[in-house]
N, C-alpha and C positions, 0 to 999 in steps of 0.2 A: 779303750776309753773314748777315745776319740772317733772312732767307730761307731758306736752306741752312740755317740751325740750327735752323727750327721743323721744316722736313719731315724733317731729322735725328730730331729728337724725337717725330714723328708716326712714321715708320718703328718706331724703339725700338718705343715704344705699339704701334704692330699687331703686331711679331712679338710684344710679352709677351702682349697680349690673345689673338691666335695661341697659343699656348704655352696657355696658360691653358685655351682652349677643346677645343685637342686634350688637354689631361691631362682634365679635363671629361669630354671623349667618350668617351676610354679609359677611364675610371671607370667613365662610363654601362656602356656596350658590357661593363665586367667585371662591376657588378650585374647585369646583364640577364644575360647567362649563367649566373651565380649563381641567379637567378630560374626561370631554364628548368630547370637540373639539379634544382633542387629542386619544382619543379611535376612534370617527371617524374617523380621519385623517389615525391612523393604519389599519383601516377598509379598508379603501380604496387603500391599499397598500403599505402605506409609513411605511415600518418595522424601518426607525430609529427614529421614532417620541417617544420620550419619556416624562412623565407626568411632569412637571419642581414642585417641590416643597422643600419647604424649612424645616428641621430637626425638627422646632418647632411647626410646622401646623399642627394640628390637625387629616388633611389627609395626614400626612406623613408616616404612616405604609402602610399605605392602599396604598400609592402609588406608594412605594418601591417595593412590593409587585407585583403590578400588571407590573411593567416596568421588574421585576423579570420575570415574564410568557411570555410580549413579547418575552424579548430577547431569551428566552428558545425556542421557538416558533421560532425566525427568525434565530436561529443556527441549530433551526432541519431543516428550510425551505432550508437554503444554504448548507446543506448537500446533502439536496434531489438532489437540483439543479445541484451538482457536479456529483453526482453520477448519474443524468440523463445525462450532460454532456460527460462522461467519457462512460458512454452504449455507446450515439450517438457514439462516437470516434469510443470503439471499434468495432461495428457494421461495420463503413465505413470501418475502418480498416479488420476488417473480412472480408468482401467484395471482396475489393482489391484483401488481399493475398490469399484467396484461389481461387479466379477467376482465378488467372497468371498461380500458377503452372497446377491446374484443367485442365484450355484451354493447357496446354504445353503437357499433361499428354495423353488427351485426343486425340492429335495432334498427338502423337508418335505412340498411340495402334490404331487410324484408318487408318496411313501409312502400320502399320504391319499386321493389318487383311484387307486390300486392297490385300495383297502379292505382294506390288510393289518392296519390300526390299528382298533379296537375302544373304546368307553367312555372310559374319563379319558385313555389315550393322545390316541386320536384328537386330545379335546379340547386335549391339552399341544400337539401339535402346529399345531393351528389357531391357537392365541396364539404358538406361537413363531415360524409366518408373518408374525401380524399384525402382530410387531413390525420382524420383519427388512423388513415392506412400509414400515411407518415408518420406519424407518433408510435407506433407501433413496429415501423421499420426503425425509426432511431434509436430505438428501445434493446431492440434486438439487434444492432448492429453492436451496443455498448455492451451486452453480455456477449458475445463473440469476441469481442477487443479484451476483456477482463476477462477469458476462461484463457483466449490464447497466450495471453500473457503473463498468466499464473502456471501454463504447461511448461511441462520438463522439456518440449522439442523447441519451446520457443529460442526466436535467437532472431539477432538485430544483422542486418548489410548496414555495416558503419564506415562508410568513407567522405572524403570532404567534399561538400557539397556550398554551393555558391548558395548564402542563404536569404540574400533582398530579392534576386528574380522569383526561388523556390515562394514565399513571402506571399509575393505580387501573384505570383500564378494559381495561389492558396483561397486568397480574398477575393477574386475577380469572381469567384464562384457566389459570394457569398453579398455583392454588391444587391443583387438583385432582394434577397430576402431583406437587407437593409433598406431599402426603398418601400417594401411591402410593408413593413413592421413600423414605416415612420421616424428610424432611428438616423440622427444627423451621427458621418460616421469620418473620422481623418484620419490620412494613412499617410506616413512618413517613411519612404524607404532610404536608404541610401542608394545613388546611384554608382558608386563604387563598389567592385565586385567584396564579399565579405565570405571568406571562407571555411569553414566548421565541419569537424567529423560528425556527423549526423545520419540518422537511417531515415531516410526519403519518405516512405507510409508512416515511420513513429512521429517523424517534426510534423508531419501533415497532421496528425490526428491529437497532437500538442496544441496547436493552434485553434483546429476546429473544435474541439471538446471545450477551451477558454471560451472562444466566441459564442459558441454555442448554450454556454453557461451564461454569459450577458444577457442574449438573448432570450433564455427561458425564468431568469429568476430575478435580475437587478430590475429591470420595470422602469431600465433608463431611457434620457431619449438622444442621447451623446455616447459615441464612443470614440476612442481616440487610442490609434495605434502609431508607435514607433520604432523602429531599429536606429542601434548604434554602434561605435565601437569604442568600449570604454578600455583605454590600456589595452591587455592580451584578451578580451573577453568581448563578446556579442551582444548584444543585451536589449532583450524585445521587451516591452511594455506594452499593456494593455489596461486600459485607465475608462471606466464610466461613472456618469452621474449617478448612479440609481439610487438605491433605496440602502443601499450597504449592508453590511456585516456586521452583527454586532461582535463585540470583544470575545464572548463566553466562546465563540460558534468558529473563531477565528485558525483556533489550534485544534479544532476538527475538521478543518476543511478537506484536508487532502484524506480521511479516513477513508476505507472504505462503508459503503451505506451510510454514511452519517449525510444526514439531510439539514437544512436550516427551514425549519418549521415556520421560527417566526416574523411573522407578514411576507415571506418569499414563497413562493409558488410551491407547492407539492408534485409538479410533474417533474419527472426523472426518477434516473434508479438507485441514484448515490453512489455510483460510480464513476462518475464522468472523473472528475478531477483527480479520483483515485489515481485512475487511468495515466492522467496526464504526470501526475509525481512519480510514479514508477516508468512513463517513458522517458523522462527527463533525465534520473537518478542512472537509467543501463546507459545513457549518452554522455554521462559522466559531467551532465548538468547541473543547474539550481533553478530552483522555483521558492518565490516568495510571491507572498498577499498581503497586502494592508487596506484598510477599510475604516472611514469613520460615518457611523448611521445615518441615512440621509442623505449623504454628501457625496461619497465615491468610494472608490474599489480599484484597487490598481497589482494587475500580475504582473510581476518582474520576473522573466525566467530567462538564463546569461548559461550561453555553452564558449568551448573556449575559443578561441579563434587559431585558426590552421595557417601559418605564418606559413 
């Protein structure tokens, strides 16, 4: 009797465990199809398709997992996508500027080897070459500085570097076009050595790409440079009168190809300061801008100091 009533009770137990396993399966087997339609669906193109499943499913590692690799997959895809975007731009963009001055350039040196031009012409036209050849070497020196520094081989010589002389021996160059341009210009170094890990061509081309941007767009007739040392940190300022920034234009600044159209100068490539935030950011820098219209403009950019 009691016999009969355990394999009674053993029966029960396998058909529930039975029972059990086939609902089990049938779950499985409905995740899994769930899993396929929507891995096709991804297939097909739809990167935001993701596998819906719930914490206690069976296929929920697995599923976690695989929504894990799309998304991986559709952030590298929209990166590509940007950065294809952004070629196309500067492409057109390169186009553009180098066609304008080229054709201008080109315009000037065939009036003058004509010899239709004579005495002071002549000569107006020889400097208005020589500048359109500098505008077009600056041009091309900024898409060189932006391709190599978007390449996989680029890479920074980062050691500490004394940075009031580096500074002084930076602007010395740049006294002479400040004199030519008419711009009153003050330069505050410290005379105490100020030491920062920094790559020697990146701080140089930080500095020059700032100045360089005074120069071509604020339409100031001040500028005013200082070093400091604020606490652990270095902290150069570069401060003009000009024409300023407005607010909208402010948190585009450092974009790439973003231009400020308006009442500022349309020459450059819209790279320059790109430039400059990503040298600052691999030196493990900061750069900031403020600007109120009219009035001034002021870059604050602080690396750490090398105690």
């Amino acid at each position: 009797m009691l016999l009969n009533v355990l394999l009674g009770l053993l029966l029960c137990l396998a058909l529930l465990f039975g029972m059990v396993c086939f609902t089990k399966l049938i779950a499985v087997k409905r995740q899994l199809q769930n899993m396929t339609e929507a891995l096709n669906d991804i297939q097909g193109g739809n990167g935001n398709r993701k596998i819906l499943v719930a914490d206690n499913e069976l296929t929920a590692e697995l599923s976690f997992k695989m929504n894990g690799i799309v998304y991986g997959y559709e952030e590298q895809l929209s990166q590509l996508r940007a950065a294809d975007e952004t070629n196309r731009q500067l492409m057109t963009s390169l186009s553009h500027d180098l066609r304008t001055p080229l054709t201008t350039l080109l315009g000037y040196l065939d009036a003058i080897h004509r010899e239709e031009l004579m005495g002071k012409d002549r000569g107006d036209y020889l400097e208005i070459a020589r500048r359109k050849a500098h505008d077009l070497k600056d041009y091309i020196d900024i898409l060189f500085d932006w391709f190599k520094l978007n390449s996989s081989e680029f890479s920074l010589s980062i050691e500490p570097v004394e940075l009031s002389e580096l500074t002084r021996h930076i602007l010395k160059d740049w006294v002479p076009i400040f004199e030519e341009k008419m711009l009153d210009y003050e330069i505050e170094l410290p005379e105490k050595p100020l030491l920062a890990n920094v790559d020697v061509d990146g701080y140089a081309r930080i500095i020059n790409n700032v100045v360089q941007n005074v120069i071509n767009h604020s339409q100031a007739t001040q500028m005013k440079m200082h070093m400091s040392q604020k606490e652990s940190e270095i902290e150069i300022v570069i401060e003009d009168n000009g024409i300023g920034i407005d607010k909208a234009d402010l948190q585009h600044l450092f974009e790439r190809l973003y231009k400020c159209d308006k009442g500022r100068s349309n020459k450059g490539s819209g790279l320059g300061l790109a430039i400059v935030r990503q040298m600052v950011e691999k030196m493990n820098g900061r750069i900031t801008v403020e600007s109120e219209r009219n009035k001034y403009t002021i870059f604050n950019i602080s690396f750490s100091l090398n105690n």
